[in-house]
PADRENFI-418866 format. One record per residue (C-alpha): x, z, y; residue in one letter. Coordinates in steps of 0.001 Angstrom, whole numbers, plus 524288, in hexadecimal, padded with zeros to 5 digits. Layout:
% PADRENFI-418866
XZYA
...
//
This chain:
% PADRENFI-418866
800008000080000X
805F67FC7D80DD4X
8072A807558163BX
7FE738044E820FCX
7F1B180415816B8X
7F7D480F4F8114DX
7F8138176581E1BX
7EA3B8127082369X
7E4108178681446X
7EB74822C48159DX
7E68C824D282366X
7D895822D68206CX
7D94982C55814EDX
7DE5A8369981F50X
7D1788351182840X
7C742831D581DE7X
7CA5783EC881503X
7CC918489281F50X
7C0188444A82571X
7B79E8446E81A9DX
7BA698536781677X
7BC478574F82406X
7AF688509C82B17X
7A63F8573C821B9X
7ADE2863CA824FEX
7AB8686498834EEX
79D26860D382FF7X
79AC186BC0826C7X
7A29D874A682EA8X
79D498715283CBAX
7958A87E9A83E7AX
7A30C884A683EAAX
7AC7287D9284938X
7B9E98835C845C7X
7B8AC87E478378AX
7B4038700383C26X
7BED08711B845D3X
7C81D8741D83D27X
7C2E58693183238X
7C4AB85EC783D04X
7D27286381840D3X
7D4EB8617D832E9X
7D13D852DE834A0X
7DC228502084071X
7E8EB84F0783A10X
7E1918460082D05X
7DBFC83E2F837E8X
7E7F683BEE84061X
7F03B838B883413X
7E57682E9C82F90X
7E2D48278083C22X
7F2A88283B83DA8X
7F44A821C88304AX
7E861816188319DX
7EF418122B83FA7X
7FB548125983745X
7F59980AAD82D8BX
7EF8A800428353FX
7FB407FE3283F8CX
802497F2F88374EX
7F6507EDB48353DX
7F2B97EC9984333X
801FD7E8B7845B0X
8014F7DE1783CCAX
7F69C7D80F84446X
7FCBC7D88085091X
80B747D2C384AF8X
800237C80384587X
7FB297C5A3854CCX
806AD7C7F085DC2X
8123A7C4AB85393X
8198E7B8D884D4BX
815F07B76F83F73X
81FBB7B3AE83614X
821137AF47825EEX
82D597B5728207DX
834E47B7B881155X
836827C6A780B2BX
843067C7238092DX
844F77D47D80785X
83FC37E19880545X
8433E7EDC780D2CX
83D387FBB180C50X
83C038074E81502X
83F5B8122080DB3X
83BD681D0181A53X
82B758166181766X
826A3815BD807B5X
8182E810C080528X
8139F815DF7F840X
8210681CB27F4C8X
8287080E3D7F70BX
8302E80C0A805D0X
829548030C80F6AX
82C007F62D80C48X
831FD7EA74816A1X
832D67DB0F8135DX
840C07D5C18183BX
839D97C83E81BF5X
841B47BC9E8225FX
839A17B14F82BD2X
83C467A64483535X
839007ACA68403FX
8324D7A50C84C3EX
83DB779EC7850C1X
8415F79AE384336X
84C757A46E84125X
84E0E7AE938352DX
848FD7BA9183572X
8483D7C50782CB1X
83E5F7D17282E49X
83B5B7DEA0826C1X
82A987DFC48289AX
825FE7EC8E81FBEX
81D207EA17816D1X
814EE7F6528186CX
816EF7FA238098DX
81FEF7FDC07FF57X
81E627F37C7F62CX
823F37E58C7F43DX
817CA7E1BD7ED83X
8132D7D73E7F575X
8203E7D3867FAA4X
829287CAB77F3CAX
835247C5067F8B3X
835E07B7C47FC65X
8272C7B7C37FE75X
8215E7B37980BC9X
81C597BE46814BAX
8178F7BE6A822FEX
81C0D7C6D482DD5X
819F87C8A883CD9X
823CE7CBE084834X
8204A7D17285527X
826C17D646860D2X
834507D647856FFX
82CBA7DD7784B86X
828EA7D7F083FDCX
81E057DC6F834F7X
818A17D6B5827C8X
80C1A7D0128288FX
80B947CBFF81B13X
8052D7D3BE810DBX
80C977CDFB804E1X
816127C32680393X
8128A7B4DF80004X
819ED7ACFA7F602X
819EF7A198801ACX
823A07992480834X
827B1798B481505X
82F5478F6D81E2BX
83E2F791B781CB1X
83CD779BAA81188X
848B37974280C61X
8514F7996E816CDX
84B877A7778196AX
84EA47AA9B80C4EX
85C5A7A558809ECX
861F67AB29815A4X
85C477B87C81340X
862297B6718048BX
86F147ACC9802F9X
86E407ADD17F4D0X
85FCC7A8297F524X
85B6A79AC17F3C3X
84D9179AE87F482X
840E27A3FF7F891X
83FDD7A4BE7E8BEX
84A3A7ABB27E623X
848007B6D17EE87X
83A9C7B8C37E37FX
83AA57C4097DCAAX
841907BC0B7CD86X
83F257BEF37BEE1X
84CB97C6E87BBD8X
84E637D06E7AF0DX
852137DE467B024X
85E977DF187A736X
85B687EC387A464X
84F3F7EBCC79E0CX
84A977DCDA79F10X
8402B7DFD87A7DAX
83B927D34C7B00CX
83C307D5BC7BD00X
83A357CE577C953X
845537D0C27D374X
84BA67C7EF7DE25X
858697C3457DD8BX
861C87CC5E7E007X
8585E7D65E7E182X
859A67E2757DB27X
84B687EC5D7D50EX
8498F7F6A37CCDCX
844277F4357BE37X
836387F87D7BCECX
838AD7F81B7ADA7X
845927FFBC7ABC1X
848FA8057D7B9DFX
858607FD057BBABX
858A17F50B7C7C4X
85AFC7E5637C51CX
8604A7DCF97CEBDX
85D9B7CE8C7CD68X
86C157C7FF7CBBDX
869407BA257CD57X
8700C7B2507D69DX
868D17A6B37DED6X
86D0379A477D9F4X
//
């Protein structure tokens, strides 16, 4: 779950539960002022957290459609993954796409645009994504990447990566654990942890 639907749930759950014990309470318990008083003071810190959290949660939303309106939009290649380990999202670190473009005066340009989540799934590299600069900032307006081609995808990729000929072989390959014989899926040159016996593989073949 990306964290901006995570913190607008989480912020609803903070003003719908609190008010539905505590509403009931100043009604029973309106005869007696102190004790409805002190039912509702209950209610200020769960309410201040939850509208805090939902203005949170809707901010990138609401920034995305301005970058949309007022920015330059952009088609770029993932040609990386970074992480953020001070930010994790369901126990994994915040997620950024390394993602290189022609910009608007045709040059090279590479950006980092979070992701909003933890997980790569989604997000392959070499894939196609969208992103938006304004004002010298840059976000991701994609929700997933697109197995598409763009103009010049060549030439972003091979001067990111000497070693690589072609958008294709910066896709995830068929390679062979040697320690168990697991099939994996792993980049060249790329190195992951089995999900069968635990030993990290790194994919040893050379570009032709």
């Amino acid at each position: 779950m990306k964290l901006d639907k995570f913190l607008v749930i989480f912020g609803l759950l903070f003003l719908i539960i609190p008010l539905s014990i505590c509403v009931p309470m100043i009604a029973l318990f309106q005869d007696e002022p102190m004790t409805a008083l002190m039912s509702g003071g209950i209610l200020v810190p769960f309410v201040t957290i939850g509208i805090g959290c939902v203005i949170a949660g809707i901010k990138p939303a609401l920034k995305r459609k301005k970058f949309l309106k007022e920015g330059i939009s952009y088609y770029g290649k993932i040609v990386s993954y970074q992480t953020d380990p001070s930010v994790h999202i369901n126990g994994s670190p915040l997620l950024y796409l390394e993602v290189r473009y022609f910009d608007r005066y045709g040059r090279i340009s590479n950006v980092s645009v979070s992701t909003g989540s933890g997980s790569k799934a989604g997000f392959n590299l070499g894939e196609t994504v969208q992103i938006a600069e304004l004002n010298g900032e840059s976000i991701l307006i994609s929700d997933r990447s697109q197995n598409i081609r763009i103009q010049g995808e060549d030439t972003l990729i091979m001067t990111y990566n000497s070693g690589a000929q072609s958008i294709d072989q910066l896709r995830p390959e068929s390679y062979f654990c040697p320690h168990c014989g697991a099939n994996l899926m792993i980049v060249r040159g790329q190195t992951v942890k089995c999900p069968y016996c635990d030993s990290f593989v790194t994919n040893t073949r050379q570009y032709a």
